[in-house]
N, C-alpha and C positions, 0 to 999 in steps of 0.2 A: 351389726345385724346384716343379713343375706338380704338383697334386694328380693321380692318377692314379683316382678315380673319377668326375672331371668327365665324362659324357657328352659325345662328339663329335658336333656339328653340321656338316649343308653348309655352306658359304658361303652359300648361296641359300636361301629355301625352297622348300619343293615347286610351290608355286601361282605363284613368279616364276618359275620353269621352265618352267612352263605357259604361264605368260601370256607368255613371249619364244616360245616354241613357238607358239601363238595369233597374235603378232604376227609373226613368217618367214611363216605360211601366208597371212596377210591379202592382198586381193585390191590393197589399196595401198602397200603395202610391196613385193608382187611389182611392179605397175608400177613403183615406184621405183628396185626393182633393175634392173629392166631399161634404164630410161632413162638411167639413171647410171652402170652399169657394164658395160651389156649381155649381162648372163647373171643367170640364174631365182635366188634366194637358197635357200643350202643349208642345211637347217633338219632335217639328219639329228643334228646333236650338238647341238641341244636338245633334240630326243625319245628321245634315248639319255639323256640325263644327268636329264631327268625320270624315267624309268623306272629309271633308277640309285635315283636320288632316293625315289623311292615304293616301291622292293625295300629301301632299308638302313632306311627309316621300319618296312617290316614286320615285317622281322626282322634287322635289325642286322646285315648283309650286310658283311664285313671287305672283297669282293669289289669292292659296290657303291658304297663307301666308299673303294679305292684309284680307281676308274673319277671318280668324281667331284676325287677333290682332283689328278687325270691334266689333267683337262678342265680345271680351272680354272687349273691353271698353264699349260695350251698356251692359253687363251684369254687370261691376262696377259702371256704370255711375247710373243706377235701383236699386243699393245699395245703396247707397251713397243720396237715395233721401226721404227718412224715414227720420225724426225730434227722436233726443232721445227721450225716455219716461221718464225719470227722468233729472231735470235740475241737476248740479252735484253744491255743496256746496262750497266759496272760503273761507268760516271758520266757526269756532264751532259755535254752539248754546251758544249764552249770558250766559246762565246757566245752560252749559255741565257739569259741576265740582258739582251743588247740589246734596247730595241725592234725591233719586226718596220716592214720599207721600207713606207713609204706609197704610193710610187708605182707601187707592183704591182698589176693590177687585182684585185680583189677577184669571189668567187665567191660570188653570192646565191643 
């Protein structure tokens, strides 16, 4: 059983909050978004879950404390929903072990 006077911690600390908050408003980060995906990056739910962050540090906010472990599974959950790019191999190629053709041009 989990002791139950362990103190809960965010995921994050407060200053990585910050600094992902810091780097959304960055003036390269904004061009990047745009170039890449063509719209401004939305940098409202790192400044929310900072100030979650810095209200449960002050006084141990049950509030500020569901708001944060909310955001961190809808931020895993949005990972977690991309398909791999590569299907991954359960064994060699039939004919891993031949030499490769000589007479194919070669790319220097």
């Amino acid at each position: 059983m989990a002791d139950t006077n362990v103190r809960w911690r965010p995921p994050r600390t407060c200053e990585e909050y910050w600094s992902e908050l810091r780097h959304c408003r960055s003036l390269s980060n904004r061009f990047h978004q745009l170039y890449a995906h063509g719209t401004a990056p939305h940098c409202q739910q790192w400044r929310d879950d900072y100030y979650a962050c810095r209200q449960w540090e002050k006084s141990l906010s049950a509030e500020a404390k569901a708001r944060l472990q909310q955001s961190e599974r809808a931020r895993l959950a949005g990972q977690r929903k991309f398909a791999p790019v590569w299907e991954l191999r359960q064994s060699p190629p039939a004919d891993w072990h031949l030499p490769l053709p000589q007479d194919a041009p070669q790319d220097s």
